[in-house]
C-alpha positions as CSV (number, residue, x, y, z in Angstrom):
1,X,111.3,106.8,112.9
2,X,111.1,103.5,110.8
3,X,112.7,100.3,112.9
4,X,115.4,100.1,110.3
5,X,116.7,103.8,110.9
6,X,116.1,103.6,114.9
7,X,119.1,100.8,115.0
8,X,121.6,103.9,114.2
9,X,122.1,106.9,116.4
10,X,123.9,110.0,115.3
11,X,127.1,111.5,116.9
12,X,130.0,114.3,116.1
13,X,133.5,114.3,116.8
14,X,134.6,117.1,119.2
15,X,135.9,118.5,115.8
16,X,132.1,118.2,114.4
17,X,132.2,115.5,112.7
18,X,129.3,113.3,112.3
19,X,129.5,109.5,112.6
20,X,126.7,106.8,112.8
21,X,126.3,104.0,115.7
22,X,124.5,100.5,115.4
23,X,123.2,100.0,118.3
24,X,122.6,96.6,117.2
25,X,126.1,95.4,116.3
26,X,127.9,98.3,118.5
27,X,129.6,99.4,115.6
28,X,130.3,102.9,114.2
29,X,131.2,104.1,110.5
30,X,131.4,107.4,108.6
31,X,129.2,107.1,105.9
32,X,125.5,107.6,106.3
33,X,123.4,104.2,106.4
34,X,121.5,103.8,103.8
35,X,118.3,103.9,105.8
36,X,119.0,107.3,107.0
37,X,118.7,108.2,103.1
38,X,115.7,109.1,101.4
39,X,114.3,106.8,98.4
40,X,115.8,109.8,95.9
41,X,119.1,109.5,97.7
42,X,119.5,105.8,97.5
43,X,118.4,106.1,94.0
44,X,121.3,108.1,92.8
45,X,124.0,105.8,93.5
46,X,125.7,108.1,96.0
47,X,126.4,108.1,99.3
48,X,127.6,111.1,101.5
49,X,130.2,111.4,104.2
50,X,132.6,114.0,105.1
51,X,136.1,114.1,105.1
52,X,138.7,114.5,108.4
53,X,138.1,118.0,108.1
54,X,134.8,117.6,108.1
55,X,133.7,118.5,104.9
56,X,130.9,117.1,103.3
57,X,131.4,115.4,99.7
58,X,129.6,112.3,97.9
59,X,131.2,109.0,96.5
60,X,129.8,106.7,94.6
61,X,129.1,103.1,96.1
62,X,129.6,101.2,92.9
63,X,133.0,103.2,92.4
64,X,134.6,104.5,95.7
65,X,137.2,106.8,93.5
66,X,134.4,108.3,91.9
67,X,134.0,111.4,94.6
68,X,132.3,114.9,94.6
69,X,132.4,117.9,96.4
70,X,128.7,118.9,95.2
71,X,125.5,116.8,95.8
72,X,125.3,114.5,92.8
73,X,122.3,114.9,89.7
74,X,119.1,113.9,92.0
75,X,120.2,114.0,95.5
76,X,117.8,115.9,97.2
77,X,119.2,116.9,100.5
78,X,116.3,116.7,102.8
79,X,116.3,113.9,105.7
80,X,113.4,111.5,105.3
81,X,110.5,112.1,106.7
82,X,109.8,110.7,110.5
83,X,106.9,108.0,109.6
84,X,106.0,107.9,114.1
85,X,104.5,110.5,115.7
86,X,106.7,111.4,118.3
């Protein structure tokens, strides 16, 4: 895992779910880091979260109203690829 991407750790909500934690700072947030993306994801403009009901949907970062339900054109979904060898 890069040293950017080791700074967050991933948790879930007794409901499912899933949050991010800085270890760093010691603070947590819904949306998923940027550094977690992949280069495609970052690319789009797009970020994904999920919603109380933990549904998963996309918004874009330069326009928070902008939202989807369905990954947006050139989101690829797969994580990014563990760059350590453990």
């Amino acid at each position: 895992m890069n040293g950017a991407a080791s700074v967050f750790s991933v948790y879930h909500t007794p409901e499912g779910r899933e949050y991010y934690y800085n270890n760093e700072n010691k603070q947590t947030q819904w949306v998923k880091p940027d550094v977690l993306l992949t280069p495609a994801q970052v690319a789009t403009g797009w970020s994904i979260t999920t919603s109380p009901e933990g549904k998963t949907y996309w918004f874009n970062k330069s326009d928070r109203n902008q939202t989807s339900w369905n990954a947006p054109e050139g989101w690829n979904t797969e994580a990014p690829k563990n760059d350590s060898s453990e």
